[in-house]
BASE-15373 format. One record per residue (C-alpha): residue in one letter; x, y, z. Coordinates in steps of 0.1 Angstrom, whole numbers, padded with zeros to 4 digits, always signed. Example, Ala and Ser with C-alpha at 12.3 -4.5 7.8 and 13.67 -1.06 7.14 Angstrom:
# BASE-15373
A+0123-0045+0078;S+0137-0011+0071;
//
This chain:
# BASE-15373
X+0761+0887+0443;X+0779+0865+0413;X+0759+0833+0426;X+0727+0851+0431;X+0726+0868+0395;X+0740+0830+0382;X+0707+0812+0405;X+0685+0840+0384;X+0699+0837+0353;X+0696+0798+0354;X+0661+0804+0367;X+0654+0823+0335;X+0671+0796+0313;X+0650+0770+0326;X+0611+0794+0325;X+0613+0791+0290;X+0615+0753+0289;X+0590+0749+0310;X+0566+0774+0293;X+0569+0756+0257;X+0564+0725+0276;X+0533+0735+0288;X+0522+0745+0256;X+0527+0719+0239;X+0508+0699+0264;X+0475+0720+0267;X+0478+0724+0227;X+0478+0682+0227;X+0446+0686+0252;X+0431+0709+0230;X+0435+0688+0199;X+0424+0653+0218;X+0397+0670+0229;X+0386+0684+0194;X+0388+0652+0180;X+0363+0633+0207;X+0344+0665+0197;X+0346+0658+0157;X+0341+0622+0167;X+0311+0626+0188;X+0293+0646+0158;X+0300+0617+0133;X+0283+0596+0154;X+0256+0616+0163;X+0251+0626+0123;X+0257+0584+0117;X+0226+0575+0143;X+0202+0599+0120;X+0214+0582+0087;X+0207+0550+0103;X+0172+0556+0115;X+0159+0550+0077;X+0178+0524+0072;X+0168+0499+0100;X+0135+0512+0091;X+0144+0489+0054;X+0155+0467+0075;X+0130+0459+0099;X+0100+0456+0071;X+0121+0430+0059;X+0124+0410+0085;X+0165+0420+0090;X+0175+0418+0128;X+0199+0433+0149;X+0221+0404+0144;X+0222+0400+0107;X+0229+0436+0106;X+0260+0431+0126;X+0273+0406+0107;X+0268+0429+0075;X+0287+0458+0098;X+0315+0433+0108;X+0324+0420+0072;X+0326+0455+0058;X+0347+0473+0087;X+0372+0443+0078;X+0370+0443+0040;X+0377+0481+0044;X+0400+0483+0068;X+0420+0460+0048;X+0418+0471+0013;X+0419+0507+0022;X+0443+0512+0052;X+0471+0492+0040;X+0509+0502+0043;X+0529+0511+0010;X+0500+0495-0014;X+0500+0461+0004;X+0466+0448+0025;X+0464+0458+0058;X+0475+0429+0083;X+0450+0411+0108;X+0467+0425+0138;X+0465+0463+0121;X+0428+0454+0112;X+0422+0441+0147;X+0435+0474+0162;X+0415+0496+0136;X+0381+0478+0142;X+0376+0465+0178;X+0374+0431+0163;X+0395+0402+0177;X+0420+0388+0157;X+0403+0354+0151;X+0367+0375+0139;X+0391+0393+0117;X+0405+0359+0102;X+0370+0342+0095;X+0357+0375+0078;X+0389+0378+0058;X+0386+0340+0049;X+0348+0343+0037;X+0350+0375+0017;X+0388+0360-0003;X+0363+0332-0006;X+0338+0355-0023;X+0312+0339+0000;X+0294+0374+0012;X+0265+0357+0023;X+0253+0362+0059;X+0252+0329+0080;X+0239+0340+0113;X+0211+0328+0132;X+0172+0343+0113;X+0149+0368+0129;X+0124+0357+0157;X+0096+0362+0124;X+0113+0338+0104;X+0118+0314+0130;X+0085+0310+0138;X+0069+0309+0102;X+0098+0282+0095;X+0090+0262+0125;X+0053+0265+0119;X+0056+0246+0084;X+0083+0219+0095;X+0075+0207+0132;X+0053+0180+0132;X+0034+0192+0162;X+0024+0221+0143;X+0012+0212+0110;X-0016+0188+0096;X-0017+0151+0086;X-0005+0169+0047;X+0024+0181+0066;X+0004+0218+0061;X+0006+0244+0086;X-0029+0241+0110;X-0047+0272+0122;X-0040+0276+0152;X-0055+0293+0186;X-0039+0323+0200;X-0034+0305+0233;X-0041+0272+0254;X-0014+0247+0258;X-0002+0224+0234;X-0012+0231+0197;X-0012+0270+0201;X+0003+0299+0186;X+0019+0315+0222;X+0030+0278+0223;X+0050+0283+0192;X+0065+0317+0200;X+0074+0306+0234;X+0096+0277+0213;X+0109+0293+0188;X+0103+0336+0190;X+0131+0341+0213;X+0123+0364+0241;X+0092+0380+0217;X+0060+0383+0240;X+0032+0357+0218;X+0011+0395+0212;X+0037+0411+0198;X+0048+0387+0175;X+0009+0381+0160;X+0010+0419+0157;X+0040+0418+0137;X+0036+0387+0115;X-0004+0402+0110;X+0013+0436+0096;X+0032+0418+0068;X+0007+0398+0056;X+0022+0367+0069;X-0008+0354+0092;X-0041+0364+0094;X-0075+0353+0121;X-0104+0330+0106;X-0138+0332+0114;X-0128+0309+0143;X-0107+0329+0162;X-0077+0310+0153;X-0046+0321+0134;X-0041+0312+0098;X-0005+0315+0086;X-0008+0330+0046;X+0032+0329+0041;X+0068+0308+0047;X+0088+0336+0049;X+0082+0371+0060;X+0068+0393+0026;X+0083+0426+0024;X+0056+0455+0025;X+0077+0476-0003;X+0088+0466-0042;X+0120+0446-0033;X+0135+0448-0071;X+0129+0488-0069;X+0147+0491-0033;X+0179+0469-0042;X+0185+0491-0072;X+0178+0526-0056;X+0207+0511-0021;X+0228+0502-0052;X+0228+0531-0077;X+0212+0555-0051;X+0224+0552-0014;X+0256+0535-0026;X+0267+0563-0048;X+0255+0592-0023;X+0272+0581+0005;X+0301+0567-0015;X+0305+0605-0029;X+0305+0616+0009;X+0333+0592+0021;X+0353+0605-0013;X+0347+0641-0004;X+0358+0638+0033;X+0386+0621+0025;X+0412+0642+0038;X+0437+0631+0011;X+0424+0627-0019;X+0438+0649-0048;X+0417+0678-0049;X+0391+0663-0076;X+0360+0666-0056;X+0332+0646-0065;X+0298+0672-0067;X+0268+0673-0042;X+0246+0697-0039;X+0217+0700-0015;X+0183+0721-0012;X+0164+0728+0017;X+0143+0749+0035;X+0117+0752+0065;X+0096+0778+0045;X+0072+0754+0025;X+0035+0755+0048;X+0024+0716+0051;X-0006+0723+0025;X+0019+0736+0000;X+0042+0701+0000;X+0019+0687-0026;X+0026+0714-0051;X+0063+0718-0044;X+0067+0679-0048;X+0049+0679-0082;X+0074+0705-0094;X+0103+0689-0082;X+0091+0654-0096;X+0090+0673-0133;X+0123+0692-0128;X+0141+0662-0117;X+0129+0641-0145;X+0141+0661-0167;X+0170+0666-0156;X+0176+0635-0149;X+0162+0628-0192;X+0190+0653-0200;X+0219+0634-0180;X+0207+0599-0197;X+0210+0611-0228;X+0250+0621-0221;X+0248+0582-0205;X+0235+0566-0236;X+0258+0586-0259;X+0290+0578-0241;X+0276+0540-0241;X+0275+0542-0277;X+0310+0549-0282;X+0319+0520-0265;X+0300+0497-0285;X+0331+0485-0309;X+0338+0450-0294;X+0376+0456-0303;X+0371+0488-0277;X+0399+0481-0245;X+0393+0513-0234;X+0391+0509-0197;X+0353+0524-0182;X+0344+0534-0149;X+0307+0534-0133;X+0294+0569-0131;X+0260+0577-0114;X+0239+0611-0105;X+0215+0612-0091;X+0183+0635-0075;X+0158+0631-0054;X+0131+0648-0030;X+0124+0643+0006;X+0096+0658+0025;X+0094+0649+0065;X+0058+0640+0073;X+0064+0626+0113;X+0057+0647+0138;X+0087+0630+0158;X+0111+0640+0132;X+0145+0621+0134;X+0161+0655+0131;X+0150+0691+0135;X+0163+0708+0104;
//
C-alpha cells in the first residue's frame, strides 16, 4: 500500500513537469508561427509598395540588376549602422547573418560605401546596351562614325542583328517596341529604324521625380520604419491617411480639384512655419544644431482596372 501511494505520488510530482513543459512548447509554436505570419504580411504589403516603384524604374531604363545592387548596398549600410552592439557597427559576420549576404559581398559593399563611392557599377540594361553599341561598333555606324538606319531584319547590317549581339536574351520585336516607346528610335519612310537618342530618355520630369523620392517617398516611408520601431521612445512621428471606396468614377475629377486646393494650402500654411524657423537661423555665429523636417500631402486616385490592391 506504502509503495503504491509513493509510485502515485511520484506520478503526480512528475504530471506537473510535464504539463508546463508542454506549454511552453506549443506557446513557442504558437509564437514561431505568429511571426512567419507577421512576416508573411510584410512581404506581401512590401510587394504592393514595390509595384510603383519598378514602375520609375523601368521608364528609366533601371533593370533587375541594378536594382539589386541598390537593395544589396542598403541592407549592408543598415544592417551595420543600425544593428550594432553597445553603439559600435555591426560586424561582417553579424551583417552576413542579418542579410543573407556572404561575408565577402558584405566586405566590398562595406568598402565602397566607407569609400563614399555609392555609385552602382553593374552591368546596363539590355536598352542601353544596344543604343551604346549602336553608336560605337563600327559595323553599325556610317563612314562619320554616325549611327546608320538600319532594317528591322536580314543578316548582317540589321537591327535583330544588333539585339541578338548585344540585347541579352530580348526577342529583336520587343526591344523595337520598347526603345520606340521612349522616344529612342523611330521608322523612316524606308522601313528602316532610325535611332533619335544615346541613352534611353525618361518619359517623366527627372528633376521633379528625384526631389518628390527624396523629400516625398524618403520621408514617408522613413516615418513608417520610425513608427514601427518597436523601441523607440514613445515620440511618434504623425501620419495620417484618408480613404474611401464611396467616390463614383465621374466624381474623381471634382474631389481631386478640392483636394489639390486644400493641400496647397495647407501645405502654404506649413511653409510659412518653414521659412520662419529658417529665419532664425540666419545669424552666421548661430551653432545651434538643425535637423531636416519634412510634411507632406498628397492625393492618389487608382485608375487601372487591375488594381495592385483591392482597397
Amino acid at each position: 500500500m506504502w509503495q503504491s501511494r509513493v509510485r502515485y505520488g511520484k506520478t503526480w510530482a512528475i504530471f506537473p513537469s510535464f504539463v508546463i513543459s508542454l506549454a511552453i512548447f506549443q506557446s513557442h509554436q504558437y509564437i514561431a508561427a505568429m511571426q512567419e505570419k507577421l512576416k508573411q504580411q510584410v512581404l506581401d504589403a512590401f510587394l504592393l509598395v514595390m509595384r510603383p516603384i519598378v514602375r520609375i524604374l523601368l521608364r528609366y531604363g533601371i533593370g533587375y540588376r541594378e536594382f539589386v545592387e541598390v537593395a544589396k548596398t542598403a541592407y549592408v549600410d543598415v544592417a551595420s549602422s543600425d544593428f550594432g552592439l553597445r553603439g559600435r557597427p555591426t560586424n561582417i559576420s553579424r551583417v552576413a547573418v542579418m542579410t543573407g549576404l556572404t561575408r565577402k559581398e558584405v566586405k566590398r559593399l562595406r568598402d565602397k560605401i566607407e569609400s563614399g563611392d555609392s555609385r552602382i557599377s553593374v552591368k546596363t540594361t539590355p536598352l542601353a546596351d544596344v543604343l551604346h553599341h549602336w553608336h560605337a561598333q563600327e559595323e553599325f555606324t556610317d563612314a562619320r562614325g554616325r549611327p546608320m538606319a538600319l532594317p528591322f531584319s536580314g543578316e548582317g547590317k540589321s537591327f535583330s542583328t544588333l539585339v541578338k549581339k548585344y540585347g541579352g536574351d530580348i526577342p529583336a520585336g520587343a526591344m523595337r517596341t520598347e526603345l520606340s516607346r521612349v522616344g529612342a528610335i523611330r521608322e523612316n519612310p524606308n522601313g528602316e529604324l532610325e535611332v533619335l537618342e544615346r541613352v534611353v530618355v525618361p518619359d517623366s520630369d527627372h528633376d521633379g521625380l528625384i526631389a518628390v523620392l527624396v523629400h516625398g517617398a524618403y520621408a514617408l516611408l522613413s516615418n513608417i520604419a520610425h513608427n514601427s520601431d518597436p523601441i523607440r521612445d514613445n515620440d511618434q512621428m504623425p501620419n495620417r491617411f484618408a480613404y474611401t471606396q464611396a467616390v463614383t468614377t465621374d466624381r474623381t475629377s471634382q474631389i481631386r480639384r478640392i483636394a489639390k486646393d486644400r493641400i496647397g494650402d495647407f501645405a502654404q500654411s506649413i511653409d510659412d512655419i518653414f521659412i520662419a524657423y529658417e529665419a532664425l537661423h540666419e545669424k552666421p555665429n548661430d551653432m545651434e544644431e538643425t535637423s531636416p523636417v519634412a510634411v507632406g500631402v498628397f492625393y492618389f486616385e487608382e485608375r487601372d482596372e487591375n488594381a495592385d490592391y483591392d482597397w
